[in-house]
N, C-alpha and C positions, 0 to 999 in steps of 0.2 A: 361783362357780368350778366348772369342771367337773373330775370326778373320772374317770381312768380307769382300766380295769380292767385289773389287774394279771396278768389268767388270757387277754388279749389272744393267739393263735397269728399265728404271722408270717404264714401264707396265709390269713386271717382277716379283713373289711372290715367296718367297721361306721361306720354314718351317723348323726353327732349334731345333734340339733334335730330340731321336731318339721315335718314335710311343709309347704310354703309352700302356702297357696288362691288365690293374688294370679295364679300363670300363667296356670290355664286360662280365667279370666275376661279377664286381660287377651289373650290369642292371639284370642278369639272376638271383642273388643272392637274389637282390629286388623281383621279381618276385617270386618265391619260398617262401620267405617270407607272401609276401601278398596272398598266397595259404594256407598256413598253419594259421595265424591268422584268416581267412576263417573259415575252420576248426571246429579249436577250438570254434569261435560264436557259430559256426552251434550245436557243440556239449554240449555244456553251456545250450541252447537253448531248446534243447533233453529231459537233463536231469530233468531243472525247471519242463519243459512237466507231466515229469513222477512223479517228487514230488507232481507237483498240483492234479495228477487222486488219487494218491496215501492216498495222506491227502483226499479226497473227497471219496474214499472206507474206509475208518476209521481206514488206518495203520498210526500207531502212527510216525513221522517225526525221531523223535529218532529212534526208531527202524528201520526205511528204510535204513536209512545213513549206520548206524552202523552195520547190519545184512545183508541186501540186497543188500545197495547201489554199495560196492567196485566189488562184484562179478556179476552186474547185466552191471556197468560201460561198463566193457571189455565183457561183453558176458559169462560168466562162471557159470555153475550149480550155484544156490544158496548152501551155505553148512548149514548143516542139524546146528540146535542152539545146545549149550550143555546143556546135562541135568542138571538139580537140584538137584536129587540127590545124595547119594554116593551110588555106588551100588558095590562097593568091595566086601561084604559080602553078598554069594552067597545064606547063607542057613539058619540063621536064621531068622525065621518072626517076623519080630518088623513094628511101624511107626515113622518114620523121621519125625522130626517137624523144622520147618527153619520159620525163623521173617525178612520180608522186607518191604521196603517202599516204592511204587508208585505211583507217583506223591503227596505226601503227604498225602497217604493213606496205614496205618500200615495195613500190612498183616500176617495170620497166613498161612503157608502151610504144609500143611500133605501129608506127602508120601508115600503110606505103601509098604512095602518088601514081596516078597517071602510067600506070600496069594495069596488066589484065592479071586476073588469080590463075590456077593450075593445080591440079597435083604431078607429081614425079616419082617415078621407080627409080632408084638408082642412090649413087653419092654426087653430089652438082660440083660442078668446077666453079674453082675460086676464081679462075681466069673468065670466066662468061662473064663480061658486064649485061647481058641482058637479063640478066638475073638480079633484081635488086634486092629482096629479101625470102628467104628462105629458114624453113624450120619444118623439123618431123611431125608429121601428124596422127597417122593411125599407130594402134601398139602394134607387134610383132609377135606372135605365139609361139610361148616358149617350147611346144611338146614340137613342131614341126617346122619353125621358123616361118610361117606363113602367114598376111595378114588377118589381123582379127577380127572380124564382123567383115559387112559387107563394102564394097571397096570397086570404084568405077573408076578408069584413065580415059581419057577420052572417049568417052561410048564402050569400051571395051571392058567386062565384068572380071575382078579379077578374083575377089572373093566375094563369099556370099552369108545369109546368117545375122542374127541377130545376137552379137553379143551384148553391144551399149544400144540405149534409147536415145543416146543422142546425135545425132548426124547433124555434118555440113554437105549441100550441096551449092553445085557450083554450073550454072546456066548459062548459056551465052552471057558470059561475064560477070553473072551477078550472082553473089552468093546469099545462100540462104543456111542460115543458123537456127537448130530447134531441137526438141524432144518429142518424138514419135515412135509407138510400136514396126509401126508398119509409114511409110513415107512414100508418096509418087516420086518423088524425084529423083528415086534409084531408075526408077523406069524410064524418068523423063531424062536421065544423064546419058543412060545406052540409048537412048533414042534418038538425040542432039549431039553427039558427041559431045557428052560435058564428064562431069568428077560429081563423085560421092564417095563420102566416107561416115564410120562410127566412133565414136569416142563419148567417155563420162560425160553425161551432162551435168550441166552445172546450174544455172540459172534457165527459168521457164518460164516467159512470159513475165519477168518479177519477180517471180518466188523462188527462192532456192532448194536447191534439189541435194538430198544426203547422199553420200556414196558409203559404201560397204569400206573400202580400207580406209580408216585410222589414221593412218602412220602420218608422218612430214616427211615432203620434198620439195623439191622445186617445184613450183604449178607454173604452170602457162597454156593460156587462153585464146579462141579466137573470138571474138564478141560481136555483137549487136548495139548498138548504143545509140538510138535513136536514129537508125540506119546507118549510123557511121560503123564499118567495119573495122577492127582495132585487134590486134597481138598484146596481150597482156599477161607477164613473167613476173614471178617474186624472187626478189633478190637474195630471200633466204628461206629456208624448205619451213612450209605450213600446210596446215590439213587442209582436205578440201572444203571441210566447212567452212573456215578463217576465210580462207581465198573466195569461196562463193557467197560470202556477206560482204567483202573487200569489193566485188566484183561488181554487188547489187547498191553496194553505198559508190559506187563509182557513177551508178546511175546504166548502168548495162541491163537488157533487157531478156536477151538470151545469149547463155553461151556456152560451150561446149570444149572439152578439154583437150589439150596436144599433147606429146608424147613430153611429159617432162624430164626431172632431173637435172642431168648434164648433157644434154641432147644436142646433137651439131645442128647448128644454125649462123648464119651470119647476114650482113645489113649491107645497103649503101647508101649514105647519104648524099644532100644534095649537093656536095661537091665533088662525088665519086670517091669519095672515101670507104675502103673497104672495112669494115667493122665484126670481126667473127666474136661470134654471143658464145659458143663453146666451142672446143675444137672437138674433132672430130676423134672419136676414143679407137684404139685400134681390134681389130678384126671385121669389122661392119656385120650386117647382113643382108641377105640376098635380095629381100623384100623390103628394106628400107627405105620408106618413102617422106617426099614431103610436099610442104602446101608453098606454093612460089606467087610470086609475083615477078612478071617475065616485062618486057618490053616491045616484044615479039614473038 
C-alpha cells in the first residue's frame, strides 16, 4: 500500500515508483528496426532489378533463381553447373544418349566419350567402329550443291564466305562454339590442321539469337554448356525460337545449329551398340558433310 504524505503543499508534484529502464532501450530498439526493414526494401528492390535485365538478356527465370540467384544474392562466384554426363569411365569411346523435357519440349542429347571431334566429306560407314557418333553439320546449297559459308577439313579451305554468324571450330581437339562476323579460327583451323564451319546461331553467350525462317522442323544442336560439349535434337519439329529458349533453359551457353530435319546420323553406345538417329534418305550429295567423333 502506498502511503502518502500528509505535509503534501497544493503547488507541490511528486512522482511515485521508481524511474522505468524498459523506454530507452526500447526507442533505440525501434530505431534499429526501422534500419533494417530499410534494408531489406532496398534489397528486394536489387534483386527484382537484376531478374528484370536478366529475363530481358534471354536467361531463362528458372535458371537465374536456381543456378545464379542464391550465389549472386551474397556476392559469391557463380558455381560452375554440373555436367550431364557420366564420365566415370575414363577409357572407353562410346556416346551417351539421355531423353529430357524442356519446357515441354522432348529432347534427345548425345554425349560422346573419350573421341576426338572431326568434320567429314563423304557418307561414313556403318561398319567403321571407330566412328562413334556422327551427324550433318554444315547446309548444302541448293543453286550448286556446294557447301554454304566457310567450311575447313583438316587445314584444307573448302569453302569460303559468310553466310551464318555462327561457327564451330575445332583445334587440336577442342572445340569451340560461337557467334562471329569475322572469327580467327578459320585461320587458325588452316593453319593447324583443324575443322571450321558455319551454321544458324542460336544461343550467344546466354542470350538467344532469332533466326529469319519461321517454319518447324527438327532442330539439332551442337552446344556449349558450361564446357561440356553436347548434340541436342528435338523429337518433334519446333522453331528455332522454341528450341533456342529449350536450349538456354537447358542451361547451354552457346550454341550453333546442325543440318536438321531427317538428317543421317547415327550413335554407339557404351556397349557397341549401333543406333542410327535417321537413315540415310536416297540420292545424297557430293558435299555432304558431318561433325564425328572418331576414336582414331
Amino acid at each position: 500500500m502506498i502511503r502518502l504524505d500528509d505535509n503534501i503543499r497544493d503547488d507541490e508534484l511528486r512522482v511515485l515508483g521508481k524511474p522505468s529502464e524498459e523506454n530507452p532501450k526500447r526507442r533505440g530498439f525501434r530505431w534499429y528496426y526501422a534500419v533494417a526493414i530499410l534494408l531489406l526494401i532496398t534489397g528486394v528492390i536489387f534483386a527484382v532489378v537484376c531478374l528484370s535485365v536478366s529475363r530481358r538478356n534471354g536467361i531463362a527465370p528458372d535458371f537465374y533463381e536456381t543456378e545464379l540467384g542464391d550465389a549472386a544474392a551474397v556476392g559469391e562466384a557463380v558455381p560452375p553447373l554440373e555436367k550431364l554426363g557420366d564420365y566415370s569411365d575414363s577409357t572407353t569411346a562410346y556416346t551417351e544418349h539421355l531423353e529430357m523435357t524442356v519446357n515441354d519440349i522432348h529432347l534427345d542429347i548425345y554425349i560422346p566419350h573419350n573421341a576426338r571431334p572431326r568434320l567429314f566429306i563423304g557418307t561414313p560407314d556403318l561398319n567403321d567402329k571407330n566412328v562413334i557418333f556422327t551427324t550433318q553439320a554444315a547446309d548444302i546449297r541448293a543453286d550448286n550443291g556446294k557447301i554454304n559459308g566457310a567450311f575447313v577439313l583438316a587445314g584444307e579451305p573448302k569453302a569460303w564466305g559468310l553466310s551464318k554468324k555462327g561457327f564451330c571450330g575445332i583445334i587440336n581437339g577442342e572445340i569451340t562454339v560461337g557467334v562471329a562476323d569475322n572469327s580467327p579460327l578459320f585461320e587458325e583451323a588452316t593453319e593447324t590442321g583443324g575443322y571450321f564451319f558455319r551454321q544458324y546461331p542460336l544461343v550467344d553467350n546466354g542470350r538467344l539469337v532469332e533466326n529469319a525462317p519461321k517454319g518447324k522442323s527438327i532442330r539439332k544442336a551442337i552446344c556449349d554448356r558450361g564446357g561440356e560439349i553436347i548434340v541436342v535434337m528435338t523429337r518433334q519439329p519446333e522453331s528455332f525460337h522454341d528450341f533456342s529458349q529449350a536450349l538456354i533453359d537447358l542451361g547451354v551457353s552457346n550454341a550453333v545449329y546442325l543440318v536438321g530435319s531427317v538428317s543421317y546420323g547415327y550413335f554407339r553406345d557404351r556397349f557397341d551398340q549401333l543406333s542410327v538417329i535417321y537413315e540415310k534418305q536416297r540420292g545424297g550429295q557430293k558435299y555432304e558433310n558431318h561433325i564425328q567423333w572418331v576414336t582414331r
